[in-house]
C-alpha positions as CSV (number, residue, x, y, z in Angstrom):
1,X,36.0,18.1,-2.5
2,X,33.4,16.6,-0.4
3,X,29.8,17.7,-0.3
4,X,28.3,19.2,2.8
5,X,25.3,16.3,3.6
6,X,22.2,17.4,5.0
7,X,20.6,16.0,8.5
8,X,17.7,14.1,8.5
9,X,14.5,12.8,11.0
10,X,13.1,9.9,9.8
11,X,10.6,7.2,10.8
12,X,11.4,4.0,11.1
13,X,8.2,2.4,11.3
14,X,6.8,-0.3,13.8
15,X,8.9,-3.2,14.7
16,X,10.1,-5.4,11.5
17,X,7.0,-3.6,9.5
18,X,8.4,-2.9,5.8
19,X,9.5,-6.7,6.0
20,X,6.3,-8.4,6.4
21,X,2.4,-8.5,5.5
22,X,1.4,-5.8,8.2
23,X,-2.0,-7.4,7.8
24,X,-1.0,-9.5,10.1
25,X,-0.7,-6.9,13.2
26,X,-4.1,-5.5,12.4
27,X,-3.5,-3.1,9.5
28,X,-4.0,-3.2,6.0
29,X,-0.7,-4.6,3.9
30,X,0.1,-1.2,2.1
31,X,0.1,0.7,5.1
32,X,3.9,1.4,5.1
33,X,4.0,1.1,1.6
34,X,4.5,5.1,0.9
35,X,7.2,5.2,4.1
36,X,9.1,2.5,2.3
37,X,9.5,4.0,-1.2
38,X,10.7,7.2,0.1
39,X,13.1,5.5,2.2
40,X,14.2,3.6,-0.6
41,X,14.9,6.9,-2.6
42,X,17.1,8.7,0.3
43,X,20.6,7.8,-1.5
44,X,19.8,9.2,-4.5
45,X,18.5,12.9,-3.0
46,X,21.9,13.4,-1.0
47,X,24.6,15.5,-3.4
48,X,27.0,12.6,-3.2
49,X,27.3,8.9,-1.4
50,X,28.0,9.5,2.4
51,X,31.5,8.9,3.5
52,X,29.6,7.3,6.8
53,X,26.6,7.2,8.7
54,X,25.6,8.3,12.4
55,X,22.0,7.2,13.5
56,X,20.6,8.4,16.7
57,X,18.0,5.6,17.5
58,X,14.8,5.9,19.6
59,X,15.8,2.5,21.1
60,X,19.3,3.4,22.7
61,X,19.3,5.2,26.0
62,X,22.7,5.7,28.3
63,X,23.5,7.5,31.4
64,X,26.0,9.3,28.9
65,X,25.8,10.1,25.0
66,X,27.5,6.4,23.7
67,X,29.3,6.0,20.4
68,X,29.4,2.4,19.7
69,X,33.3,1.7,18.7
70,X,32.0,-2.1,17.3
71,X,34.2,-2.8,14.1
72,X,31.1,-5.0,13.2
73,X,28.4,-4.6,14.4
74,X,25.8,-7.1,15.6
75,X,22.1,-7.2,15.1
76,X,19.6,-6.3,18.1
77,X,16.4,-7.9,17.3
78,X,14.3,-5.6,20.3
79,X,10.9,-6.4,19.0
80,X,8.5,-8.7,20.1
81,X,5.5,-11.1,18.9
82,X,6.3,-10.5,14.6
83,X,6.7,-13.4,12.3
84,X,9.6,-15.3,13.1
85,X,11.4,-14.4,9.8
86,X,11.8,-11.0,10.8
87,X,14.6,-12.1,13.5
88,X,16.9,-14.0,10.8
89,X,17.2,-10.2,9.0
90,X,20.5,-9.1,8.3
91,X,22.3,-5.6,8.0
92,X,26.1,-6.6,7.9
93,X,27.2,-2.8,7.4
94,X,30.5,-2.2,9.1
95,X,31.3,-0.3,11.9
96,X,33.9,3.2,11.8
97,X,36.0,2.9,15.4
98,X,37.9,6.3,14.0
99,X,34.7,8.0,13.6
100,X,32.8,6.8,16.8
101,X,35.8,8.0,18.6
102,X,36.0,11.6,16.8
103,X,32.0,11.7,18.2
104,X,33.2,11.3,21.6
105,X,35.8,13.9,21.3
106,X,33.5,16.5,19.9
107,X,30.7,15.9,22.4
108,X,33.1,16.3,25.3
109,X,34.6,19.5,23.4
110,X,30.7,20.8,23.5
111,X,31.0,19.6,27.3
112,X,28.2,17.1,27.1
113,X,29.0,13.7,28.5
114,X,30.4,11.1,26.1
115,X,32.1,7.6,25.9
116,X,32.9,4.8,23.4
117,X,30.4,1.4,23.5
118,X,33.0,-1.4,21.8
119,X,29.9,-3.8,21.6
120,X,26.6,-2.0,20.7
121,X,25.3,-3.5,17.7
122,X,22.3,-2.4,15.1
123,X,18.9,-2.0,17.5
124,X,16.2,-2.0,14.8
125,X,15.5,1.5,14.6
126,X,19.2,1.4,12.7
127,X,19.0,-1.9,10.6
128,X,14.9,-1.7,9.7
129,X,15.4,1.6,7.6
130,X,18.8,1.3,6.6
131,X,18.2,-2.0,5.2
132,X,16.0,-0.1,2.9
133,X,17.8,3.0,2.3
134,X,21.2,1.0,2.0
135,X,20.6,-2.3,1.3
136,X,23.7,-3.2,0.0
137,X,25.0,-2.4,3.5
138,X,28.3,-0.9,2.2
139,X,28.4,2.0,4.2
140,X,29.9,2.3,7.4
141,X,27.3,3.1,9.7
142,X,27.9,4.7,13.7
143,X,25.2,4.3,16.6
144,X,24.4,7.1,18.9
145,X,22.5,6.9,21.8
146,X,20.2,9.3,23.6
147,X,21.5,10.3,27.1
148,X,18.7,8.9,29.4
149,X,17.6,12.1,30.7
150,X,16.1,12.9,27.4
151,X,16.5,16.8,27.9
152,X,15.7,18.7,24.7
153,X,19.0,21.1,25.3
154,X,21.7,18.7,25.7
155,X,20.1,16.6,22.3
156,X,20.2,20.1,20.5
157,X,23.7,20.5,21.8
158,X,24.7,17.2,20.7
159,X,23.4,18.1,17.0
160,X,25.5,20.8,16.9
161,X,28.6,19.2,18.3
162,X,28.8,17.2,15.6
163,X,28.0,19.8,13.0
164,X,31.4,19.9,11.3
165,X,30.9,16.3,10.3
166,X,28.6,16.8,7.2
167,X,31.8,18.6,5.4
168,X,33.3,15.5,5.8
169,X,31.0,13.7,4.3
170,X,29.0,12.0,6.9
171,X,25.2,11.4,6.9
172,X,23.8,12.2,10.3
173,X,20.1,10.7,10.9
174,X,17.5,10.6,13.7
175,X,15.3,7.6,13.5
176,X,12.0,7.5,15.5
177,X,8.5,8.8,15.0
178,X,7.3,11.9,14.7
179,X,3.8,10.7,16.9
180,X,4.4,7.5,19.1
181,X,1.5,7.2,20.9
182,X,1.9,3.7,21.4
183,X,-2.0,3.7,22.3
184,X,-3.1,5.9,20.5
185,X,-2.2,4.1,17.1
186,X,-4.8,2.1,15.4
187,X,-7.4,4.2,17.1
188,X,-9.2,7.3,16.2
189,X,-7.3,8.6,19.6
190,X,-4.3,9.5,16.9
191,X,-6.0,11.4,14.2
192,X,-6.5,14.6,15.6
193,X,-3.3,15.0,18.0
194,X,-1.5,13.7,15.8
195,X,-2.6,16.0,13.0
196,X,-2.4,18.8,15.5
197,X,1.5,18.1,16.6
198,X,2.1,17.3,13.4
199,X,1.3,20.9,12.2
200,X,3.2,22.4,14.9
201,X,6.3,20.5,14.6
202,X,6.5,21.2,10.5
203,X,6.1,24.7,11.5
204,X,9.2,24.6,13.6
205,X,11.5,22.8,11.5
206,X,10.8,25.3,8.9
207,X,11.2,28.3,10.9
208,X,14.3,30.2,11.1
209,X,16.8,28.1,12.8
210,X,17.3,30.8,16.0
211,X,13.1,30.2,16.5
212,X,13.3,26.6,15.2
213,X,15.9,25.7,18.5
214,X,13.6,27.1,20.7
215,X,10.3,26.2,19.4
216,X,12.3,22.6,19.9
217,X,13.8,22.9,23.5
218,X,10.0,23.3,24.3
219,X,8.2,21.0,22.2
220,X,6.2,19.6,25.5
221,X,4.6,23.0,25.1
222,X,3.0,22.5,21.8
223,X,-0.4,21.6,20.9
224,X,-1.0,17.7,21.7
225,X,2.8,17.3,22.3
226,X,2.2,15.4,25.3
227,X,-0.7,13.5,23.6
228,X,1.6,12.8,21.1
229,X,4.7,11.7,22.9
230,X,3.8,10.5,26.5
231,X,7.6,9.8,26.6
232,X,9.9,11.6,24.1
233,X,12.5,8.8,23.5
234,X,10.9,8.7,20.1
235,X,11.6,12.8,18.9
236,X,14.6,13.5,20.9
237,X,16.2,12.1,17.8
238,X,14.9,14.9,16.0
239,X,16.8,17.4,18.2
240,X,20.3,16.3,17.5
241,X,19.4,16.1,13.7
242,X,18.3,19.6,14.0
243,X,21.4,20.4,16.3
244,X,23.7,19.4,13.4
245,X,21.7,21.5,10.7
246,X,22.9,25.1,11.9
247,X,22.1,27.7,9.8
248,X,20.4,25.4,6.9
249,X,16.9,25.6,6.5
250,X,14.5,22.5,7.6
251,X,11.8,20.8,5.6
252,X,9.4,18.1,5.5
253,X,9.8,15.7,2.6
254,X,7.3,13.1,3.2
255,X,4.0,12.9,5.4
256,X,1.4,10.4,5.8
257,X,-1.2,8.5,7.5
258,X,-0.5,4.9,9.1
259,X,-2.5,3.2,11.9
260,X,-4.6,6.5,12.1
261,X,-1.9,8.8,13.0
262,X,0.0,11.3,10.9
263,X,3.8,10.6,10.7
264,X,6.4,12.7,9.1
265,X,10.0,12.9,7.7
266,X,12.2,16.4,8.0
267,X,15.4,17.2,6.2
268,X,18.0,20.1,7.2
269,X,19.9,21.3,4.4
């Protein structure tokens, strides 16, 4: 039989970072040091190897939720001024057409907007974290946009549309940043919010999931949410992650402190 996986949230860093001397953008070289080892370790706390992937990325918005259909996948290199190195990575995992169509049919079951995307490729909130968590790239992995509108609900809906997957087998991951403050970072602007939201937001994953759904839908609410997250591209990922869980509890398996700002993990399950 195949084990039920868990959901998870995860950060995926800034640009190209766990693939480069960070020094070099004005931090010191370990900074994402402690992010990259327990990305590293992911595989080996799931009950069994994942029959597939879905990642909801920070860096894919459409009108509607898109599932890209891509047999394989191309890269996306959407980051700007690293070391030129960093745009000759590769993440050659292969695409699942069946499954990226099965998304779309249980989104538009749930009544939420969906369609196929037969190009989309790997933007690097997929391939920068993957790469580490599943460097040999032999698992087929799915990308999931946002829908553009970036309205908690339909995000939290979308989780739980796609809930039956993890008894098939099927890992299903948010990637963005639990703070993404884009100037707050590397400034002692981040500490305190993101300390503050940080507090809050573990508080809500681990609540009981009836609370936990609505302490999400109204995150903007919470104590330096806003300051956190001017725009929420970067923790509506965490809404279909906790969509999916259900009835599991949530956690938070790693935490720390890079560029000044507290950023965390959370698992569901």
């Amino acid at each position: 039989m195949t084990a039920t996986m868990p959901t998870f949230f995860l950060p995926h860093g800034g640009g190209p970072c766990f693939f480069m001397d960070w020094a070099q953008m004005g931090g010191p070289a370990d900074a994402w040091d402690k992010t990259a080892a327990f990305l590293r370790g992911l595989i080996d706390t799931l009950p069994e190897r994942p029959t597939g992937i879905v990642v909801i990325s920070g860096h894919w918005e459409e009108d509607a939720f898109a599932v890209s259909t891509a047999a394989a996948p191309e890269m996306i290199f959407d980051y700007y001024g690293f070391p030129p190195h960093t745009y000759e990575l590769a993440f050659p995992a292969p695409g699942a057409p069946a499954l990226a169509q099965q998304i779309v049919d249980l989104l538009t079951a749930e009544g939420l907007p969906a369609r196929t995307d037969p190009s989309r490729g790997f933007d690097h909130g997929v391939f920068i974290p993957f790469l580490l968590i599943t460097p040999a790239a032999d698992i087929p992995v799915v990308p999931l946009s946002l829908k553009r509108d970036l309205a908690p609900e339909e995000h939290l809906r979308a989780g739980k549309a796609l809930r039956t997957l993890r008894d098939e087998g099927v890992l299903i991951v948010g990637s963005g940043m639990s703070y993404h403050n884009m100037r707050g970072f590397f400034t002692p602007a981040a500490t305190q919010p993101s300390a503050t939201f940080d507090a809050w937001l573990t508080s809500a994953v681990e609540s009981d999931p009836q609370d936990r759904w609505t302490a999400l839908l109204h995150w903007a609410k919470a104590p330096a949410g806003r300051e956190s997250h001017p725009r929420e591209e970067h923790l509506l990922p965490l809404m279909v992650a906790a969509g999916a869980a259900g009835d599991d509890a949530g956690s938070r398996p790693f935490t720390d402190n890079v560029m000044m700002a507290d950023i965390s993990a959370f698992r569901f399950g």
